[in-house]
Backbone as a ProteinNet text record, in pm:
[ID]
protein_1_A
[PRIMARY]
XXXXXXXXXXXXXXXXXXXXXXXXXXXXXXXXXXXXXXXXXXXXXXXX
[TERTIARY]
439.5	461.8	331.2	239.7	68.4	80	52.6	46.4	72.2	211.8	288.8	293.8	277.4	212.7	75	-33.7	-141.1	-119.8	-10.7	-15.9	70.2	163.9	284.7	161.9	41.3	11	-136	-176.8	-248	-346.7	-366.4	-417.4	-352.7	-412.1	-426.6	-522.3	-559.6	-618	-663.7	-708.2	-676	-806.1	-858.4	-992.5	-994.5	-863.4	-786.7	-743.5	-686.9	-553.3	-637.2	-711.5	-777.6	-885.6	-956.5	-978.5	-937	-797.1	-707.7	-656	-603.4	-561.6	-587.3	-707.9	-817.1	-710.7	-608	-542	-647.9	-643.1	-718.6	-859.6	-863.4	-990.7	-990.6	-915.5	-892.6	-957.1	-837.9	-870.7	-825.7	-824.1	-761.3	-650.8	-529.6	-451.6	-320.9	-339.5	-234.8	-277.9	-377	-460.8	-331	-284	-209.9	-66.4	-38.1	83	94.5	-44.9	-63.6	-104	-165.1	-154.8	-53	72.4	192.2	254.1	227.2	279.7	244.1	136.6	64.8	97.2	148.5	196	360.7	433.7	564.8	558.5	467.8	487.9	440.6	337.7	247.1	338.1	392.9	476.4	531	529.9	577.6	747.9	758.1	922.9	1002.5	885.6	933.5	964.8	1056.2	1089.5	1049.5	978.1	938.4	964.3
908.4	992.4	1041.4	984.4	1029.3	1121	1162	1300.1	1408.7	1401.1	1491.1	1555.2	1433.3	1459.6	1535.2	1471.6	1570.1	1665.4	1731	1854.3	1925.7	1855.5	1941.1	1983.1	1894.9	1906.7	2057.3	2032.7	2146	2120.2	2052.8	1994.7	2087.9	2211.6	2298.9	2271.1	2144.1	2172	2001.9	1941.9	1828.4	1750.8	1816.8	1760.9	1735	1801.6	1782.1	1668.5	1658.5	1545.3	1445	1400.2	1294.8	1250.4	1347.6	1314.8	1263.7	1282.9	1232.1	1105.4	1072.6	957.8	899.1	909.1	860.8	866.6	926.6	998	1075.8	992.6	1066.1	973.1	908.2	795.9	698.2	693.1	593.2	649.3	647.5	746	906.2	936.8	1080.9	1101.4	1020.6	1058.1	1148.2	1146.2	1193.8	1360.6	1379.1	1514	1589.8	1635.5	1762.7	1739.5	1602.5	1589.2	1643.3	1586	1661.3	1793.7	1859.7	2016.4	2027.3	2051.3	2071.8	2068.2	1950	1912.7	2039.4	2005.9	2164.6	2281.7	2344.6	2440.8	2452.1	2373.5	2364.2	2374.1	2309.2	2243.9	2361	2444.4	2542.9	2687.2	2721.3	2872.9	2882.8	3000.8	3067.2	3052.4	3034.2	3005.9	2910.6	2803.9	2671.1	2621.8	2543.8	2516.7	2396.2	2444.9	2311	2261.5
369.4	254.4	193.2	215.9	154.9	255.9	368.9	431.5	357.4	354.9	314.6	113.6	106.3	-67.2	-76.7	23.3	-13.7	41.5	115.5	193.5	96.7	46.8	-67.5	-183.2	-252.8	-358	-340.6	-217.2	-233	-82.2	-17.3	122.2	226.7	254.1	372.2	496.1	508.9	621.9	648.8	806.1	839.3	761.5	771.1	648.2	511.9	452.9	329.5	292.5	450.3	415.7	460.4	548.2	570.3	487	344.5	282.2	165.5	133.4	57.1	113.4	213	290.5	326	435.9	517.3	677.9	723.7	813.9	924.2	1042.3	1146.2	1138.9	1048	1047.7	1202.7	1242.2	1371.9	1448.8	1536.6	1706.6	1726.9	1618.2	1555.1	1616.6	1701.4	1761.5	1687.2	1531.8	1465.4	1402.7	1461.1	1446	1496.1	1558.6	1556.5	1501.6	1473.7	1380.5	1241	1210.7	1103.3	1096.4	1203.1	1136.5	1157	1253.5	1269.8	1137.8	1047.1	891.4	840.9	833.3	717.1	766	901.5	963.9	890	893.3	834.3	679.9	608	489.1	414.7	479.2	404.8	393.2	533.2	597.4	425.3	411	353.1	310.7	394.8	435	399.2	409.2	338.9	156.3	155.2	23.6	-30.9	-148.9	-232.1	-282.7
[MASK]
++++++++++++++++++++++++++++++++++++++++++++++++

């Protein structure tokens, strides 16, 4: 749910969110999960 909160609150980009979270600190294996997040979460299209 921290992903997604710093991405709902204003976190556009994976450097956002991993500075809010510390997400991708490992072995970065969750690197394109999370842009995928911010790809969905950000679109225009989507509801907040």
């Amino acid at each position: 749910m921290d992903i997604i909160n710093a991405i709902v609150n204003g976190a556009t980009t994976v450097a956002e969110v991993k500075k809010q979270t510390y997400a991708t600190m490992g072995s970065g294996c969750c690197t394109q999960q999370i842009e995928r997040l911010i790809e969905c979460l950000c679109s225009p299209d989507s509801e907040k």
